[in-house]
RODO-31497 format. One record per residue (C-alpha): residue in one letter; x, y, z. Coordinates in pm, whole numbers, plus 32768, in hexadecimal, padded with zeros to 4 digits. Layout:
BEGIN
@res->a c1->X c2->Y c3->Z;
...
//
This chain:
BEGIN
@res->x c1->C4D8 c2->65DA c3->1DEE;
@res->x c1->C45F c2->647D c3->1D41;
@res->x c1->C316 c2->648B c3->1C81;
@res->x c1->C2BE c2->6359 c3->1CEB;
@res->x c1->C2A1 c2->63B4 c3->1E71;
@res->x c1->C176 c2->64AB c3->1DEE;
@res->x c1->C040 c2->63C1 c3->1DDA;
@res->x c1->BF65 c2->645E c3->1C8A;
@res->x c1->BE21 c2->64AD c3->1CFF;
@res->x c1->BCE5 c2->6522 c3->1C26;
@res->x c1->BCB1 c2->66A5 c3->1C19;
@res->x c1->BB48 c2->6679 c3->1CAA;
@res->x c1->BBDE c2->65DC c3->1DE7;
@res->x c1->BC92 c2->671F c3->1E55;
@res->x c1->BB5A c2->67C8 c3->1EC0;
@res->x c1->BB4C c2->66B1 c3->1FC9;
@res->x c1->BCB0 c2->66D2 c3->2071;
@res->x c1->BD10 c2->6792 c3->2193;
@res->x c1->BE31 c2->6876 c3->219B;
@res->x c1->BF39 c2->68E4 c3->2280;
@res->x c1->BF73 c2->6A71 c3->2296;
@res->x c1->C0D5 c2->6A3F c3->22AB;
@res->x c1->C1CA c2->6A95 c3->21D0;
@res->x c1->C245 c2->6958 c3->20EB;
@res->x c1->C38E c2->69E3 c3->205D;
@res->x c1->C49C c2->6A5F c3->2108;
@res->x c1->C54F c2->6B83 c3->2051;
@res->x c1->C4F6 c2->6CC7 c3->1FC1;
@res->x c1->C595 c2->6C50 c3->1E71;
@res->x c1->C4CD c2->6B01 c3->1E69;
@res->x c1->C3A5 c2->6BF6 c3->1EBD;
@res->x c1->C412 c2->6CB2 c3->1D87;
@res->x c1->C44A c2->6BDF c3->1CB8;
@res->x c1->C2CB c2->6B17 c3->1D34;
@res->x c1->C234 c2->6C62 c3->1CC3;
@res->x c1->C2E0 c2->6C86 c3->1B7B;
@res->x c1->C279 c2->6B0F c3->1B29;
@res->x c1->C10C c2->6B95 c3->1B8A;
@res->x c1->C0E4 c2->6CB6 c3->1ABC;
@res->x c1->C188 c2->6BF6 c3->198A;
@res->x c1->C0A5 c2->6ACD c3->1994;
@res->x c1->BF8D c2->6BCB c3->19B5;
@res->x c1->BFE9 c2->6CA4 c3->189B;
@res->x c1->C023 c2->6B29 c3->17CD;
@res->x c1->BEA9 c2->6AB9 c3->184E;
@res->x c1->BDE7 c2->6BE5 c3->17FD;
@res->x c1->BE8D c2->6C0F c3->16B5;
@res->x c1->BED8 c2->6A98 c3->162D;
@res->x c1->BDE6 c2->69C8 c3->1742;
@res->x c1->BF53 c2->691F c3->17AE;
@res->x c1->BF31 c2->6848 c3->18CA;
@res->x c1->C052 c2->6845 c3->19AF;
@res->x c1->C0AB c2->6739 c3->1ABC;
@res->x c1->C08E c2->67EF c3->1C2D;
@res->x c1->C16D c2->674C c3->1D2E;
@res->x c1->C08A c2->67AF c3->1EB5;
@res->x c1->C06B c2->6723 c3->2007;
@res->x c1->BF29 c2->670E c3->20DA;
@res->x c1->BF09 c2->6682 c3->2241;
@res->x c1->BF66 c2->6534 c3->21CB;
@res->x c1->C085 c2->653B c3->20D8;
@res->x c1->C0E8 c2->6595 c3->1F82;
@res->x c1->C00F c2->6574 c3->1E55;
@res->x c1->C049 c2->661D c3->1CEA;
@res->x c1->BF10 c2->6673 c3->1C0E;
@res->x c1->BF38 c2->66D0 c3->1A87;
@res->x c1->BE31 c2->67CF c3->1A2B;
@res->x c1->BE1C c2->6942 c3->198E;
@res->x c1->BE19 c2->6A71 c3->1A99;
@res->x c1->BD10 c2->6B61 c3->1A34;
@res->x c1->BD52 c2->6C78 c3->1B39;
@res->x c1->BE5E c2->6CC3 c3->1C69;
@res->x c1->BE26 c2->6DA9 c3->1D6C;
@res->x c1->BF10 c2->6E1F c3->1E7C;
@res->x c1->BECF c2->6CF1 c3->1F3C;
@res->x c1->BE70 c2->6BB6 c3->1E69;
@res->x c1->BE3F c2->6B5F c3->1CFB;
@res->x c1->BCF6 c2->6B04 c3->1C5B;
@res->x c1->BCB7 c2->6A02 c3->1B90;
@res->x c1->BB63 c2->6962 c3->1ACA;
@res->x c1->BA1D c2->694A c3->1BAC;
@res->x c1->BAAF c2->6A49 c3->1C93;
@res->x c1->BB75 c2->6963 c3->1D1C;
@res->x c1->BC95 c2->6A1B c3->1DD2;
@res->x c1->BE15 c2->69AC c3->1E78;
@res->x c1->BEA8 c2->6A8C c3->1F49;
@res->x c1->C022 c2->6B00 c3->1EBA;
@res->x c1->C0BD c2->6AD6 c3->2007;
@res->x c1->C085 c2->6937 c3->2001;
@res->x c1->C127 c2->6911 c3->1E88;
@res->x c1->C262 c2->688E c3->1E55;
@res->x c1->C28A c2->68ED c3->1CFD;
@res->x c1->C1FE c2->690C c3->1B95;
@res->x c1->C251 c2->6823 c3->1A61;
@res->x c1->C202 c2->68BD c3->1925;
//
């Protein structure tokens, strides 16, 4: 997966995009290892305000985002401003 096919978008732009309810990865281990990723980069956030890079697709393509997750829930993550991605449209986490 090339970074470069990811267009970087501004945090505050997420709140605008539409997303599919379908599932983005394929395997339970890519799942697995998506939610490991997660609860690192939250753990990383709360405690040393790290910003990781987020690798998602909306209705129209791929886009990446590099911000700090504040909170996850079963379903999405939060980040600043409420803004919230759903888990099941991310690709993967860069730390």
């Amino acid at each position: 997966m090339s970074d470069n096919t990811f267009k970087l978008i501004n945090k505050e732009e997420i709140s605008s995009l539409h997303f599919p309810k379908e599932e983005i990865l394929k395997s339970d281990k890519e799942m697995k290892i998506r939610s490991e990723e997660i609860h690192r980069a939250i753990a990383l956030g709360n405690l040393e305000h790290q910003k990781v890079t987020i690798y998602f697709s909306d209705n129209a393509g791929k886009k990446r985002v590099e911000t700090t997750i504040w909170a996850v829930t079963d379903s999405a993550i939060v980040l600043k401003q409420n803004t919230v991605l759903p888990i099941n449209r991310i690709h993967k986490l860069e730390i």
